[in-house]
N, C-alpha and C positions, 0 to 999 in steps of 0.2 A: 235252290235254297242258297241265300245272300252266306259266305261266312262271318257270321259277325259275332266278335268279340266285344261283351261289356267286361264291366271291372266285378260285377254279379259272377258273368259267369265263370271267368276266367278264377275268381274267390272258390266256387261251388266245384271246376273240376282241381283246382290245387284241393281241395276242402278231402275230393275224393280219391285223390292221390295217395296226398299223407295217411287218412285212413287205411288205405291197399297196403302204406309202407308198414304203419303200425302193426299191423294187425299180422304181416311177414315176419317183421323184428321181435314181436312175440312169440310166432312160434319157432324162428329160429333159436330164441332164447331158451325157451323151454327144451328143445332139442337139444340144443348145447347141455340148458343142465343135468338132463339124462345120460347124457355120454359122458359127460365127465362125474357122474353118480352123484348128484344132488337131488335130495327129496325138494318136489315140489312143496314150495313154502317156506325152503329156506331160505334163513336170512342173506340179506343179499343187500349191498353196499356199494352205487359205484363210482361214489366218489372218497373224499378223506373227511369230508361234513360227515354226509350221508353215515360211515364208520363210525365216526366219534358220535351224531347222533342214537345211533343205535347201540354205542355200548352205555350213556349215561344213565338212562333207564335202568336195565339191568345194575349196572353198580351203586346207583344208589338204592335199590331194593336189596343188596349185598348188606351194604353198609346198615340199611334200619335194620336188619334179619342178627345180622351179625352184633349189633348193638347189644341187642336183646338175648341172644344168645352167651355171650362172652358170662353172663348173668345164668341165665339157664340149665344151659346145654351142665349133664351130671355123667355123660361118659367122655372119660379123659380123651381121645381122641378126637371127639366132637367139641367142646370145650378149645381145646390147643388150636384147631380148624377155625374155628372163630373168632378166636385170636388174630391167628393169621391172615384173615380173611379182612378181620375188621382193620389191620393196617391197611393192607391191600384196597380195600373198595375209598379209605380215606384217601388214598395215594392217589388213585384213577381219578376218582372225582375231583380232586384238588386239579390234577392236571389238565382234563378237560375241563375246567371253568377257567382254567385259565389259559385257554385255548379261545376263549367265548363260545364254549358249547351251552346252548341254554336244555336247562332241566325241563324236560315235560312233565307234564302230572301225570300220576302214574293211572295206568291201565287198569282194566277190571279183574285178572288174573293176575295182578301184580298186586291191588288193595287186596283182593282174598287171602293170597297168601301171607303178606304180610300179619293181616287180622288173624289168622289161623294161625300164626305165630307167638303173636301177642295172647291170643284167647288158650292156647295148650298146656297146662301145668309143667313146671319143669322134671323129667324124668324121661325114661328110656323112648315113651309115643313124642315128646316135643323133638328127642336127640334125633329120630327118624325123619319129623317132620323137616327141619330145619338142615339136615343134609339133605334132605332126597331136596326142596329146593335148592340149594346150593348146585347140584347136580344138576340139574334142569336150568339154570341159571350158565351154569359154566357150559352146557351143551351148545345152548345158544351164543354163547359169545366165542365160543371157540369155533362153531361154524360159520359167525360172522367173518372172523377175522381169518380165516381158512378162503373163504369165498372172495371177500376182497383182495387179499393177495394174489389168488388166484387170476385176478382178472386182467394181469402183467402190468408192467410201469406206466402209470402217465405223468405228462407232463406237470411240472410246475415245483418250486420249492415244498409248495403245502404240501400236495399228492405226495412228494418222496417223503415229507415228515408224517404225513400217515399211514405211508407203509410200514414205518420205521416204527412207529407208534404198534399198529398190526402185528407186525413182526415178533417185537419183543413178549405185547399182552398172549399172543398164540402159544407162547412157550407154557406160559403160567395157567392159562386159559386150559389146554391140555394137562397139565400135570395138577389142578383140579379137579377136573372132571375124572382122574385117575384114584385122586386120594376120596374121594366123595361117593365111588364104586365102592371102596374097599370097605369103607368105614361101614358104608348101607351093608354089606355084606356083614361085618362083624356084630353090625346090631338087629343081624336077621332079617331086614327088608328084603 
C-alpha cells in the first residue's frame, strides 16, 4: 500500500487528533476540579472577558432585585442589604461597561427570579425571597471569582487587570454571601 498523503486526509487525522486531545483536556480538567474540590458545574472563567462576562449577568440581576427591594424589603436588615447591594451592583456594572463588557439578556432563571420579585407583596415572604436570591447570586460569583484566581497569572496587562478586578469583588463577593446566611437565618429560611 502506496503512503499517500492528501490534504483530506492529512485534515481527517489532525480532525482525530484534536479530538483524542479534547476529549484528554476534559478529563483532565474535570479531575483537576475534583482535587482541587470543585463541584462540577461550577462556574469557571479562563480568561479576564470570560470573568467579566460572567459576573455582568449576575450584577445586573443584583441591581433590578435590588432596585425593587430598597422599596420593598420591610425587615431592617434586608432593607439596609439592599441598599448596599443596590450601590454595589450600580458600581460593578458601571465598571464593566466600561470595560466594554456587553450585557446579555438575561436567562430563564434569572427572568423568574426577577418576576418573582416583582410579583411578591412586600413583607417578611418577599424579605426571604429576595435574600435567599441575593444568596444564590453571591454563591455564584464568589465561586467565579474563587475559580479564576485560582487558575494562577496569565499573561498580559488585561489578565492582571482582571485578577485585580477578581481579587478585590472575591472579598465582597464573600462577605455577602456571609451577611445573606445570616439575615436567611434571622428570617427563619
Amino acid at each position: 500500500m502506496e503512503n499517500n498523503t492528501s490534504p483530506r486526509r492529512d485534515f481527517i487525522k489532525k480532525s482525530v487528533a484534536m479530538s483524542a486531545g479534547l476529549t484528554l483536556a476534559g478529563s483532565l480538567l474535570q479531575s483537576f476540579n475534583a482535587e482541587a474540590g470543585l463541584a462540577p458545574g461550577s462556574p469557571m472563567a479562563a480568561n479576564e472577558k470570560e470573568f467579566r462576562m460572567g459576573v455582568i449577568g449576575p450584577a445586573e440581576l443584583s441591581l433590578a432585585t435590588s432596585q425593587i427591594a430598597v422599596n420593598k424589603a420591610t425587615n431592617k436588615n434586608a432593607k439596609e442589604f439592599a441598599g448596599f447591594e443596590l450601590g454595589e451592583a450600580i458600581a460593578v456594572t458601571g465598571v464593566l461597561k466600561d470595560l466594554g463588557t456587553a450585557v446579555p439578556p438575561m436567562d430563564a432563571k434569572a427572568k423568574a427570579t426577577l418576576e418573582k420579585i416583582k410579583s411578591t407583596p412586600a413583607g417578611p415572604e418577599f424579605d426571604k425571597i429576595y435574600i435567599k436570591a441575593q444568596l444564590e447570586n453571591h454563591e455564584f460569583l464568589r465561586d467565579l471569582a474563587q475559580n479564576y484566581i485560582s487558575k494562577g497569572k496569565l499573561a498580559g496587562a488585561a489578565e492582571n487587570q482582571g485578577r485585580h478586578l477578581a481579587t478585590l469583588s472575591l472579598a465582597v463577593f464573600k462577605e455577602h454571601v456571609a451577611i445573606t446566611s445570616r439575615i436567611l437565618k434571622e428570617l427563619g429560611a
